[in-house]
C-alpha positions in Angstrom: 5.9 -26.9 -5.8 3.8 -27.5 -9.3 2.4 -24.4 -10.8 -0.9 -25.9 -10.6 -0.4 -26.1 -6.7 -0.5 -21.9 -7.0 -4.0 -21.6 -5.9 -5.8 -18.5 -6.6 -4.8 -14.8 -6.5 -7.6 -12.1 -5.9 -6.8 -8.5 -7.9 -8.4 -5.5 -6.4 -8.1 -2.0 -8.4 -8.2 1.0 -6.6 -7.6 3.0 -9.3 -4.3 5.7 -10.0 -1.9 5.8 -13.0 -1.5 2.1 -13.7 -5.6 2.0 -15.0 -5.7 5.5 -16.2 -7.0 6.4 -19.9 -7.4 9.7 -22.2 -10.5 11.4 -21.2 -13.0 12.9 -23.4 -12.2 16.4 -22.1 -8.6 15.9 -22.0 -6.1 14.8 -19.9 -6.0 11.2 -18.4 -8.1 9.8 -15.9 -8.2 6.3 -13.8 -11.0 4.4 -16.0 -9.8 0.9 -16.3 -11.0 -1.9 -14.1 -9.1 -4.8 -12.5 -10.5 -6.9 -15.7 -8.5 -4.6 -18.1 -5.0 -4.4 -16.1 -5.1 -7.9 -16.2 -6.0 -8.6 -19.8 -3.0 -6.3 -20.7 -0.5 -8.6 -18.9 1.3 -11.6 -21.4 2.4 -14.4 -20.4 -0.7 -14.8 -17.1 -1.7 -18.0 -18.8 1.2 -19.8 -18.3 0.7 -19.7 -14.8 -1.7 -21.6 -14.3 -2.8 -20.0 -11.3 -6.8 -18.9 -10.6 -7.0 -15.0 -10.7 -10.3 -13.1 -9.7 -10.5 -9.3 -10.8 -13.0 -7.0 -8.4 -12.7 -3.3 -8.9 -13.0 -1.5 -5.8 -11.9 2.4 -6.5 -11.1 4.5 -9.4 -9.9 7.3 -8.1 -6.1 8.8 -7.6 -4.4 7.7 -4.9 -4.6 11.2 -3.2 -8.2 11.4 -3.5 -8.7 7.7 -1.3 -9.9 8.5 2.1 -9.6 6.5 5.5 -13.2 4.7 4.6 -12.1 3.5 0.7 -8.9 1.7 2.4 -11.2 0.5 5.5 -12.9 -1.3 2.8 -9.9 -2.3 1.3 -9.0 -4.2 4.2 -12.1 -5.7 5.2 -11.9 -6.8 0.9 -8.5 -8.0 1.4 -9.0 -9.7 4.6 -12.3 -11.5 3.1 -10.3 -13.0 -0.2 -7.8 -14.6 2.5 -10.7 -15.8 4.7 -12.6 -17.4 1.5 -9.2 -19.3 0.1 -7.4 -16.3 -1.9 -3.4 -17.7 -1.5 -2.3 -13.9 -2.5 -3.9 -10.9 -2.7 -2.5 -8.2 -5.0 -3.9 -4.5 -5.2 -3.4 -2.3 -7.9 -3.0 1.3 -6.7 -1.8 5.4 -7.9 1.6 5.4 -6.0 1.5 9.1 -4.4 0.0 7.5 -1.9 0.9 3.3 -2.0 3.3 3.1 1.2 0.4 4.9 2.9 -2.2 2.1 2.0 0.7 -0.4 2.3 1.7 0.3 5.8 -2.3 0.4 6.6 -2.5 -3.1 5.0 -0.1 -4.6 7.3 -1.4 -3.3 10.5 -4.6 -4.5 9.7 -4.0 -7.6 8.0 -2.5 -10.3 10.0 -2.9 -13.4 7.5 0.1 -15.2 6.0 -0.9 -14.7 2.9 1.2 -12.4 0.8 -0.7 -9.1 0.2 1.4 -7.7 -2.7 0.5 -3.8 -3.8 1.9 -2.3 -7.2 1.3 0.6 -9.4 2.5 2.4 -12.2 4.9 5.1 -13.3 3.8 5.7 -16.7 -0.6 5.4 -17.8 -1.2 2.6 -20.2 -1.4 5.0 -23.5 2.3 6.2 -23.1 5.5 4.9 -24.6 6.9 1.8 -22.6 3.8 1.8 -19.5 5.4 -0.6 -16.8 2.6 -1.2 -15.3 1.5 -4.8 -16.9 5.3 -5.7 -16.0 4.7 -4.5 -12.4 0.9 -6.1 -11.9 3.2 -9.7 -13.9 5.5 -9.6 -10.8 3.4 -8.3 -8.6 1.2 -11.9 -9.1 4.1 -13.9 -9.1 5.2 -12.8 -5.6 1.6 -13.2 -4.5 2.2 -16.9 -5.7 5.3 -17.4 -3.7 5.6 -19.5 -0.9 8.7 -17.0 0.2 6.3 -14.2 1.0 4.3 -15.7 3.1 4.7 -14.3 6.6 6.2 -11.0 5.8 3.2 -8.5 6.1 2.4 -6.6 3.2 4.8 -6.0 0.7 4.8 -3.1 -2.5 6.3 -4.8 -5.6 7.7 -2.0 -8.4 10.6 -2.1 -11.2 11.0 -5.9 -10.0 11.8 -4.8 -6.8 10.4 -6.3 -3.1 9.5 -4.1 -0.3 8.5 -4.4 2.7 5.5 -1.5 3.4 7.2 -0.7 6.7 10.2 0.4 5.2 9.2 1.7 1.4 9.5 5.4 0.5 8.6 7.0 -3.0 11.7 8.5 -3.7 11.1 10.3 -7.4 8.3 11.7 -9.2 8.8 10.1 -12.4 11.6 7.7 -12.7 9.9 3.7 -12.8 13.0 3.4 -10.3 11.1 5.5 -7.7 10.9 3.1 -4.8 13.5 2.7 -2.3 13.7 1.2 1.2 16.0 4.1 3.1 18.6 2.4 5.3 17.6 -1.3 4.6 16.8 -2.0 0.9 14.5 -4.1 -1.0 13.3 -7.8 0.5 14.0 -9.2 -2.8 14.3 -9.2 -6.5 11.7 -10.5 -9.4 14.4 -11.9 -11.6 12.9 -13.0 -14.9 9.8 -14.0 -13.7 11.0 -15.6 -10.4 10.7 -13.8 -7.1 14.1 -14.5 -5.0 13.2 -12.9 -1.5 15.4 -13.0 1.0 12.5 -12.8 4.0 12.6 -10.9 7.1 9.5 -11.1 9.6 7.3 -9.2 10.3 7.1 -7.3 13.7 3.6 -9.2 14.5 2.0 -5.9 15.0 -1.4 -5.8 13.7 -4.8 -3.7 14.4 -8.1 -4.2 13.6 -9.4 -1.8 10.8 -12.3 -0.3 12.9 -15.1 2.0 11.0 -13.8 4.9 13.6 -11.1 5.3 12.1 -12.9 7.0 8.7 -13.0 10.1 11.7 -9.5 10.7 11.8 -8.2 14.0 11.1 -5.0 14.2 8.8 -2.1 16.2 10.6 -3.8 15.4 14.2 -0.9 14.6 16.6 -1.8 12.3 19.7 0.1 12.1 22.5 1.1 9.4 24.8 -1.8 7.7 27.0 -3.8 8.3 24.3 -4.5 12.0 25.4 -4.1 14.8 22.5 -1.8 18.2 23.1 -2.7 21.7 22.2 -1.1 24.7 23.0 -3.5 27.8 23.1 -2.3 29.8 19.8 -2.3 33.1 22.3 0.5 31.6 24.1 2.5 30.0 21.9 4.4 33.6 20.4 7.8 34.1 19.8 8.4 35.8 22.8 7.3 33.4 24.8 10.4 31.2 26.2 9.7 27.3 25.8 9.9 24.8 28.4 9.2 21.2 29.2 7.6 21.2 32.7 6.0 17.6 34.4 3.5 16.1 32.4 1.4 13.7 33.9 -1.0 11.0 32.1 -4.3 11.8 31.6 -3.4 15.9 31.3 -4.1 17.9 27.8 -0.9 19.8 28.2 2.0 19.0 26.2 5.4 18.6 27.5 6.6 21.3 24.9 3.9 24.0 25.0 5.1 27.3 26.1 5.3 27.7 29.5 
């Protein structure tokens, strides 16, 4: 395949250490758009490949809520419809498997949806994040990630977002795929996946979901389990009596 053949690849920010800047009060901030991260990457040109920049968010990536990455995916899912080949999102990574594992329930295109970050902010001593975004855009370019859900490119490193885990707080190294490893390998520039499908499972990303509680735990057949707080005491001996479908009782409150 020609470079030229590459098509186009849509950048969405969402904000997080990769576009973050001093502030005047202090501290560091995200402040830089999709326009900026991209600037700051060498060697783009040589690619020959379309790039559109749209700056979504600016926030850290603990401070996005269920409707910013609702949004995200109706963005996301609006690039592919309009001819985007690759859609890369640039995002803090506290919370990037999250927004990756959301991403490929609710994105069912073959398009590679690539998501990458930063370890270090753009004002420190060696960022990594123009390297990251570099092979974040060349895996959204490749015709071997097409058809593998979403995927969360760091340190030159391919995972797939059902498996990724941030697995250190500050080493550019933090990313790790527990029990199956990395997809592939951005080796100078070249993305050399190795491919494993995706499970086909995909949802719509419906506005009701923006309701959802954090730390709510539904049940099977869709009902949700409570267990009275006056019962559950630590003298009272627990048991796992018949539960049928459509009840409110859980299985494992105190009996």
């Amino acid at each position: 395949m020609s470079i030229s053949a590459r098509g186009r690849v849509a950048v969405i920010s969402m904000g997080g250490t990769i576009a973050m800047a001093p502030s005047a009060s202090g501290g560091i901030v995200p402040s830089l758009g999709a326009d900026d991260l991209v600037a700051a990457v060498p060697r783009l040109a040589e690619l020959d490949v379309k790039i559109t920049t749209e700056s979504l968010r600016s926030l850290p990536s603990p401070s996005l809520g269920f409707a910013d990455l609702v949004a995200l995916s109706a963005r996301v899912n609006e690039e592919i419809a309009t001819g985007a080949t690759g859609v890369v999102i640039t995002h803090g990574t506290d919370t990037i498997e999250e927004t990756a594992f959301l991403l490929d329930l609710t994105v069912p295109a073959d398009a590679p949806v690539v998501v990458t970050g930063a370890m270090r902010h753009p004002n420190s001593a060696g960022p990594d994040g123009p390297a990251n975004l570099y092979a974040a855009i060349r895996v959204a370019t490749s015709p071997s990630a097409r058809g593998l859900g979403t995927l969360v490119v760091m340190s030159d490193e391919i995972h797939g977002a059902r498996f990724v885990r941030k697995n250190h707080t500050s080493s550019t190294g933090a990313f790790v795929s527990p029990g199956f490893g990395p997809l592939g390998l951005v080796v100078e520039g070249d993305p050399r996946i190795r491919g494993v499908a995706r499970t086909g499972l995909t949802l719509p990303a419906d506005p009701s979901v923006t309701g959802v509680r954090v730390g709510s735990s539904p049940w099977p057949w869709g009902t949700t389990a409570r267990c009275s707080s006056a019962r559950a005491t630590s003298s009272t001996a627990w048991s796992s009596p018949a539960w049928a479908p459509g009840t409110s009782r859980s299985p494992w409150c105190p009996s």
